[in-house]
PAKE-965715 format. One line per field, with one value per residue (C-alpha): x, y, z; residue in three letters; residue number from 1. Coordinates in steps of 0.05 Angstrom, whole numbers, plus 5000, padded with zeros to 4 digits. Example, Ala and Ser with C-alpha at 12.3 -4.5 7.8 and 13.67 -1.06 7.14 Angstrom:
2
px	[5246  5273]
py	[4910  4979]
pz	[5156  5143]
tido	[ALA  SER]
zase	[1  2]
//
This chain:
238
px	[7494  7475  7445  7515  7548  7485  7505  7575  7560  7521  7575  7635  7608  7556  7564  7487  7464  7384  7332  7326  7405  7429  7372  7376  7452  7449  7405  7442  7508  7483  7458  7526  7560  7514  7524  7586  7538  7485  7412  7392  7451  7425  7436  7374  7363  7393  7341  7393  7414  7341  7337  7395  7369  7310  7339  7392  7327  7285  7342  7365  7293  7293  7359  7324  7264  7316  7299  7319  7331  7306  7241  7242  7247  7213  7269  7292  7375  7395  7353  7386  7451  7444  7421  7472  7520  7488  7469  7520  7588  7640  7600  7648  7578  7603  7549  7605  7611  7531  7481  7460  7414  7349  7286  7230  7159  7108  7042  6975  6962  7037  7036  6971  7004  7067  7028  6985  7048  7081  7030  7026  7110  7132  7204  7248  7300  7312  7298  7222  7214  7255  7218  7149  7171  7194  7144  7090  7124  7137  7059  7053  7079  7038  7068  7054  7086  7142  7159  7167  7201  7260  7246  7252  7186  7121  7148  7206  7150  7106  7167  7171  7114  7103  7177  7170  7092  7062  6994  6977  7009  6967  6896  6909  6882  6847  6921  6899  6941  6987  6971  6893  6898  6929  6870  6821  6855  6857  6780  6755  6805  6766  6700  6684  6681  6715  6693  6620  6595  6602  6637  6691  6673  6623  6655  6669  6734  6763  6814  6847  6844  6862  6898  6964  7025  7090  7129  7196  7231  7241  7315  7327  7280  7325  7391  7364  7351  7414  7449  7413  7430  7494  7545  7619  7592  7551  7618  7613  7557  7549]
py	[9636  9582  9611  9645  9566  9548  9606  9587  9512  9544  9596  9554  9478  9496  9560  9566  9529  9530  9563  9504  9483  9522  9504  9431  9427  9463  9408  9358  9387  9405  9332  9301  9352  9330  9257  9251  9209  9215  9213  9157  9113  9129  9062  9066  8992  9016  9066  9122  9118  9131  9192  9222  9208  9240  9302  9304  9305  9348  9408  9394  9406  9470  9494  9470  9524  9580  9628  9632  9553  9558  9592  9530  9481  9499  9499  9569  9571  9546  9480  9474  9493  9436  9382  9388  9383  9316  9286  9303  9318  9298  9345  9409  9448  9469  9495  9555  9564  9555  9566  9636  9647  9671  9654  9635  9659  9593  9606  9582  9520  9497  9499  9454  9407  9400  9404  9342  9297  9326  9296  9229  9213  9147  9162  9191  9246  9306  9281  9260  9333  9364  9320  9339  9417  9397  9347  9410  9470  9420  9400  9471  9462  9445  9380  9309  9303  9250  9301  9369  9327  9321  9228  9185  9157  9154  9090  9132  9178  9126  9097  9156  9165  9096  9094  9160  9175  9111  9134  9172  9134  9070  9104  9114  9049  9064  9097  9164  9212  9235  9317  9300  9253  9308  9347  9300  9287  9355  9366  9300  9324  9389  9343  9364  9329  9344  9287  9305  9227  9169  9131  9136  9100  9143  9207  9253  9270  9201  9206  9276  9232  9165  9178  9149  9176  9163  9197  9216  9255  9321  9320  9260  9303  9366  9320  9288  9360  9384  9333  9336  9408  9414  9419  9418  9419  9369  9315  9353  9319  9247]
pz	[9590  9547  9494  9478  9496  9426  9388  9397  9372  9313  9287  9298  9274  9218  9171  9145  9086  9085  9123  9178  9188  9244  9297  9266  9273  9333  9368  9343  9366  9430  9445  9426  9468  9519  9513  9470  9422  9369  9389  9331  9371  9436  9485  9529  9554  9628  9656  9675  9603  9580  9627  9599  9529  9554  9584  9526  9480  9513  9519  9439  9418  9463  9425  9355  9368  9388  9446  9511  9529  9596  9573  9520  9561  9626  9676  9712  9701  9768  9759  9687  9715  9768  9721  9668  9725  9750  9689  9645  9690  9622  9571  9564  9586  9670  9710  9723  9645  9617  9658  9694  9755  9707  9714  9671  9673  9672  9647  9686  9636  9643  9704  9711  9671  9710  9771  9746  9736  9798  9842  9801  9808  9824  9818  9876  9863  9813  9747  9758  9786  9718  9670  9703  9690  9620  9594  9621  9585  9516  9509  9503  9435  9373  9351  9383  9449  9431  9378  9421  9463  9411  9417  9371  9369  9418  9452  9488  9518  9533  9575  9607  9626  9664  9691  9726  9723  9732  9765  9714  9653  9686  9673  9592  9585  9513  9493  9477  9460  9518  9509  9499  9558  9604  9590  9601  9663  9691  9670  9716  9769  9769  9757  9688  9624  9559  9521  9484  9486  9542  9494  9455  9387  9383  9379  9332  9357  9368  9311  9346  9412  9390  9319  9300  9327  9285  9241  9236  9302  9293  9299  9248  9201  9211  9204  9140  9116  9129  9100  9032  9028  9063  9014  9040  9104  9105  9130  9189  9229  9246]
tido	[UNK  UNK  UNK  UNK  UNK  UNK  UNK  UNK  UNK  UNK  UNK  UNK  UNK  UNK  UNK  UNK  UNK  UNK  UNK  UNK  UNK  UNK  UNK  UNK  UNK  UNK  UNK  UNK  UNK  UNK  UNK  UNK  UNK  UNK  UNK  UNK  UNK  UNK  UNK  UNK  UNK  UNK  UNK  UNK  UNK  UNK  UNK  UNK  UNK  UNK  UNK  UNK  UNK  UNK  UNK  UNK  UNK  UNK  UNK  UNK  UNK  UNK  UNK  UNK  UNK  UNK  UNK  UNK  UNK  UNK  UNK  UNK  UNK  UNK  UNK  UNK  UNK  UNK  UNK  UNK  UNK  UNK  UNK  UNK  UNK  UNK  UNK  UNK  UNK  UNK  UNK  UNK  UNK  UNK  UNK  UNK  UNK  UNK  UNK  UNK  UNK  UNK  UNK  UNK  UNK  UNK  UNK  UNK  UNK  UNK  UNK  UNK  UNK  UNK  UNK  UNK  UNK  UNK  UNK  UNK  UNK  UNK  UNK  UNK  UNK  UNK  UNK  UNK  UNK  UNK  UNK  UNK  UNK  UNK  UNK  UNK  UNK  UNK  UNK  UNK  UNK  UNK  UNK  UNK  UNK  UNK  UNK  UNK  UNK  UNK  UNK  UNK  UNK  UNK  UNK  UNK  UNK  UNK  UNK  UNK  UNK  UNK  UNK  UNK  UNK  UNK  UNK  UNK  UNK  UNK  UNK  UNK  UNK  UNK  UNK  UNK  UNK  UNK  UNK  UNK  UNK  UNK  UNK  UNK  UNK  UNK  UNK  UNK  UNK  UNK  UNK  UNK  UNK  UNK  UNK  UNK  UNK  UNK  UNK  UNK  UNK  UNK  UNK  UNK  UNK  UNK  UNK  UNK  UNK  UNK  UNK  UNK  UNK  UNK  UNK  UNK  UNK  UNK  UNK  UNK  UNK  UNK  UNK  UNK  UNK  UNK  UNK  UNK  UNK  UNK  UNK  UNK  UNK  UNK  UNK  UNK  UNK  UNK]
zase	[1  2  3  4  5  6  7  8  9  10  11  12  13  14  15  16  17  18  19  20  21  22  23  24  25  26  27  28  29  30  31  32  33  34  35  36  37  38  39  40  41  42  43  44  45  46  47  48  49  50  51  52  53  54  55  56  57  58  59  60  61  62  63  64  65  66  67  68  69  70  71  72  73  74  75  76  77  78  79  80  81  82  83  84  85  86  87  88  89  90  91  92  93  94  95  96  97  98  99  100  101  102  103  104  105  106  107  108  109  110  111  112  113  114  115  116  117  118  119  120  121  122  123  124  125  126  127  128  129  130  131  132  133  134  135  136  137  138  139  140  141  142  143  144  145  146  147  148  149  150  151  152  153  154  155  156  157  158  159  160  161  162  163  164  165  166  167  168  169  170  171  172  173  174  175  176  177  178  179  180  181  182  183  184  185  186  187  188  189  190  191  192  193  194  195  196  197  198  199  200  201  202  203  204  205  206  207  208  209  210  211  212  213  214  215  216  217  218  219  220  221  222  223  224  225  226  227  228  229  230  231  232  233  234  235  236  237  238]
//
């Protein structure tokens, strides 16, 4: 299972030294074992290299909240199993060696989510249909989207969105927040309204709609952490 593949990254690569370092390392570690690289280096100007950034991310910031990872990140083990296979055929992770046949159990609101993006895809092929599943289970999270999403910053999701959700990307024309604009999205889909005025300016919720976005990525923040209080171990991650 993978879980015992994290727990194995954890025990053997990064003795504890604070209350956050072993999910933090563990991303980390399980994104370079993934890609053989570190996320701030990440090459992403070739699309398939920004969908395995993406993937890479998005299962590191699964292993960062601990848990089962398939609960974390949406996908049952036999859709995890096959992308890790796909994506990322040199990582030392084999589908024979990581990934078991369990399932995961998808609440109603993730799966109005996912089903949202599923019907707005303008990308062919697996990794629209994994993303949809993990973008859905990850804005179930309370941080911004980029964030739970284990990116670097808002622009990545953004690029995600249009490359493989263009429909629905198209239509945040005011750039609202992505998890607020799912919402408002599934409410005029179902023909209500969320919003309480016509206008946006003239709400009293525009900031939680339209507020700023950056910040720090979750797993720079957790490296940065772990570096200040590392100790001897701290020569250990790059």
């Amino acid at each position: 299972m993978i879980e015992a593949q994290v727990r194995t990254i954890v025990a053997t690569s990064c003795p504890p030294t604070g209350p956050h370092t072993d999910g933090a390392h563990a991303g980390i570690e399980f994104y370079r074992l993934l890609t053989g690289g570190d996320p701030a280096d990440a090459d992403i100007r070739d699309d398939d290299d920004f969908d395995r950034h993406v993937l890479a991310s998005v299962l590191a910031a699964g292993v960062m909240d601990g848990g089962p990872i398939t609960e974390r990140v949406g996908l049952p083990g036999r859709e995890l199993d096959t992308l890790l296979a796909r994506c990322f055929p040199a990582a030392p992770l084999g589908a024979s060696t990581c990934i078991g046949g369990c399932d995961t159990v998808i609440d109603d609101e993730t799966v109005m989510v996912r089903d949202l993006l599923l019907v707005q895809r303008s990308t062919e092929g697996e990794v629209g249909h994994w993303l949809a599943a993990m973008v859905a289970r990850r804005a179930m999270e309370p941080n911004h989207l980029w964030e739970d999403l284990g990116l670097r910053e808002r622009s990545e999701l953004s690029r995600l969105l249009t490359r493989h959700f263009a429909p629905l990307a198209i239509r945040n024309t005011g750039n609202m927040r992505w998890k607020r604009f799912f919402y408002r999205m599934l409410c005029e889909d179902d023909g209500f309204v969320m919003c309480t005025t016509p206008v946006c300016a003239q709400c009293n919720d525009f900031d939680l709609c339209f507020g700023e976005e950056s910040g720090e990525s979750r797993m720079a923040e957790r490296r940065r952490e772990f570096l200040r209080g590392g100790g001897d171990h701290a020569d250990g991650v790059r």
